[in-house]
N, C-alpha and C positions, 0 to 999 in steps of 0.2 A: 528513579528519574522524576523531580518532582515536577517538572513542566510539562511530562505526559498526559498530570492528573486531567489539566486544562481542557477546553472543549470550544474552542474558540474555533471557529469554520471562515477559513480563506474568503477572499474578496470572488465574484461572481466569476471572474476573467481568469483569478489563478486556480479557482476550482476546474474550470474548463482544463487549463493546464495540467491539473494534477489527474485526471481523468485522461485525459490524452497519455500522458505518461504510463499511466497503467497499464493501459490498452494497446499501449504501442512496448514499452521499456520490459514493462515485467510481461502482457502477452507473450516477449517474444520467446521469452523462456519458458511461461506459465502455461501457453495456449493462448493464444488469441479469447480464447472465452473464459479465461483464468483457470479452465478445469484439469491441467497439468501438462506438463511437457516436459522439458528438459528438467524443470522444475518444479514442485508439487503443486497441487491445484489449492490457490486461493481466496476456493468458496467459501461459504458462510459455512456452512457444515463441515468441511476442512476444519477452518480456523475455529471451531467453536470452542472448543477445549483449549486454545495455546493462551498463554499469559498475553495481554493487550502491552505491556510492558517489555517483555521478552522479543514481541515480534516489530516493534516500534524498535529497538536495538537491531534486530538484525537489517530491516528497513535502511537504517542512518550506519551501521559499521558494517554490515553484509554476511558471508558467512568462510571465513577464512577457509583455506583448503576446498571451495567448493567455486563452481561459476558463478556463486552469488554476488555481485560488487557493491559497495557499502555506495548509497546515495547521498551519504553528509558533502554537504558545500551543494549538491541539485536540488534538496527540499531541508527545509530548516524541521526543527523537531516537532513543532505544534501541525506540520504539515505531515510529517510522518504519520503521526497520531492520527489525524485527520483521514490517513489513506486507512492505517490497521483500520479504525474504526465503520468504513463504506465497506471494505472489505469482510468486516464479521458479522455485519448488517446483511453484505449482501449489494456487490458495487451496482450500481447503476447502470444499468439496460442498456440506453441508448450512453454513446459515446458523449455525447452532446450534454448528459445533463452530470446537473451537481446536488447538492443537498446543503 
């Protein structure tokens, strides 16, 4: 996915947005504090080993056969990337903030 390579970080407003989404879209599956639930926990130590490529794909097409739902047409790809990449970092504390 050559668009993944990118590193281009959303406008201040849709950062907010993409942040709320996690916290709310994938929380609800994740835990509320990303540390697992229905879903596995998408902390930094979690994620530190999966391909940034691989999970940018499951992000945008989801995980067929599982509750995962593909978010292509909710966030375009440079935003997906944008999410793996707070996500393997280590998302953001406060709801409120972005990077």
């Amino acid at each position: 996915m050559p668009a993944c390579a990118q590193r281009a970080s959303p406008q201040s407003e849709r950062m907010r947005e993409l942040v709320h989404l996690v916290r709310q879209d994938c929380g609800s599956c994740h835990g509320l504090t990303l540390q697992g639930g229905l879903g596995p926990a998408l902390t930094a130590a979690a994620l530190r080993d999966k391909p940034r490529d691989s999970l940018v794909a499951t992000v945008l097409g989801g995980r067929p056969g599982t509750p995962m739902p593909p978010f292509h047409g909710i966030v375009a790809e440079d935003e997906a990337a944008w999410i793996v990449d707070r996500l393997q970092e280590g998302f953001p504390a406060d709801p409120g903030a972005g990077r």
